[in-house]
C-alpha positions as CSV (number, residue, x, y, z in Angstrom):
1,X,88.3,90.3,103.4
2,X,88.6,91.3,99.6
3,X,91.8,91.5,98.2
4,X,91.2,95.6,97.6
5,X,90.4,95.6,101.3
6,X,93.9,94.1,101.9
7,X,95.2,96.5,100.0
8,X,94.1,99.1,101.1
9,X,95.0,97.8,104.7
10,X,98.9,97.6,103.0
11,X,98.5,100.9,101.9
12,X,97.4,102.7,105.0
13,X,100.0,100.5,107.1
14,X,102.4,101.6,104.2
15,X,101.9,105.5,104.8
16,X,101.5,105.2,108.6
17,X,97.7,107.0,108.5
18,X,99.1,109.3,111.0
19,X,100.0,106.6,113.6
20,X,103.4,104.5,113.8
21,X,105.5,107.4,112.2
22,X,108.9,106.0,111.1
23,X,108.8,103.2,108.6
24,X,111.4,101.3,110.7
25,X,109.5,101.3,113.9
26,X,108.5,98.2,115.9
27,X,104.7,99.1,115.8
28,X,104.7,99.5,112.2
29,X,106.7,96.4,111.0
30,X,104.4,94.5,113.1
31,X,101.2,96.2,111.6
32,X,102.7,95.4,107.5
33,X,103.9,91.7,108.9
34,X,100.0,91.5,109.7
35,X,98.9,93.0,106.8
36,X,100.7,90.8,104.9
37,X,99.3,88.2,107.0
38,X,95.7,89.3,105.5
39,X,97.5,88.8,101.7
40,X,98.8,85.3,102.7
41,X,95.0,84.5,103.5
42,X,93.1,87.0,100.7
43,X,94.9,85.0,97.9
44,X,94.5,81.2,99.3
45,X,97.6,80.9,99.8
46,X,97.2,77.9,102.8
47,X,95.8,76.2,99.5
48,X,98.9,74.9,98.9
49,X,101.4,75.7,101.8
50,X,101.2,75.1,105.8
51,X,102.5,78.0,108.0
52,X,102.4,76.3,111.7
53,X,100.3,73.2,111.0
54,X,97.6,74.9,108.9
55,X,97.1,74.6,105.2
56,X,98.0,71.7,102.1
57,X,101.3,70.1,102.1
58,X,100.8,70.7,98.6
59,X,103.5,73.4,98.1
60,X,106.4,74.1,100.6
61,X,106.2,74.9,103.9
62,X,106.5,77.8,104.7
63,X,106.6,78.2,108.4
64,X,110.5,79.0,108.7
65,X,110.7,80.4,105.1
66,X,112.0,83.4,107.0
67,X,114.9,81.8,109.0
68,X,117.0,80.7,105.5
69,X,119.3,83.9,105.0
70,X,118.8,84.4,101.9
71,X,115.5,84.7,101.9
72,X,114.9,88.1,102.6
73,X,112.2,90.6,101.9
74,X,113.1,91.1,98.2
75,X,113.7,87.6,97.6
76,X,110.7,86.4,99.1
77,X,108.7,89.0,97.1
78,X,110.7,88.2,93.9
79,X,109.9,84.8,94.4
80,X,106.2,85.6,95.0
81,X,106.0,87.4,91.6
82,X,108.0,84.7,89.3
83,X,109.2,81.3,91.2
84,X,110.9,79.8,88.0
85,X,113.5,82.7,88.2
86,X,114.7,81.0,91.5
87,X,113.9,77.6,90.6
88,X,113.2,77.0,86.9
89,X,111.6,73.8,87.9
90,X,108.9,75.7,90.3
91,X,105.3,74.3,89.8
92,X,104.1,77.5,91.7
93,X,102.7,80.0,89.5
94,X,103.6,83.2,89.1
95,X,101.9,86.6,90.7
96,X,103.3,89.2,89.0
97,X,100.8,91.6,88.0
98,X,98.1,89.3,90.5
99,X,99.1,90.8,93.5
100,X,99.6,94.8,93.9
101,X,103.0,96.2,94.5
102,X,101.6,97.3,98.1
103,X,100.2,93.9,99.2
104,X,103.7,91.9,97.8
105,X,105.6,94.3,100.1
106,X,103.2,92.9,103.4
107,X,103.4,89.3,102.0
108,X,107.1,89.9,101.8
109,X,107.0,91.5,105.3
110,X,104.9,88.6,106.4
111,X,106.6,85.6,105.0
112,X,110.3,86.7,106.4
113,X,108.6,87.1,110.2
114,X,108.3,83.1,109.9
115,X,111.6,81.7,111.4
């Protein structure tokens, strides 16, 4: 899947293509939690994490990422687009301006489902 594919995946989950009205339904948090399940994968990001066994111990694991309280949706995403403003000694890069606005909000959704 390309990473224009992904988005627009994101983007039709986002405006609920005329299925899953209401943003805060179950059907449509589980559709931009998969969606941002296609991000996580689009943009290699098992290159350096594991979620549930799979991926490089390189980076963190993430498979509870979610369960830590303060990591929420916005931090998560914050963190995505510039780690050194959490951690100033973060070796992962930054995606700010790598990843649309659209596909940060799925990886976002994605990445606080882990707990």
């Amino acid at each position: 899947m390309t990473v224009a594919s992904v988005a627009f995946t994101a983007l039709l989950v986002m405006v609920g293509c005329g299925k899953n009205e209401g943003s805060g339904s179950a059907a449509s948090n589980t559709d931009l939690v998969a969606a941002g399940k296609a991000v996580f994968d689009a943009n290699n990001c098992a290159r350096c994490h594991i979620v549930a066994g799979q991926g490089n111990p390189r980076g963190r694991d993430l498979t509870r990422v979610g369960a830590d309280p303060k990591h929420t949706m916005q931090w998560l995403i914050e963190h995505v687009k510039n780690p050194r403003a959490h951690n100033p000694n973060s070796t992962m890069p930054a995606f700010e301006g790598k990843i649309s606005e659209q596909d940060l909000k799925a990886l976002g959704a994605y990445l606080s489902s882990l707990k």
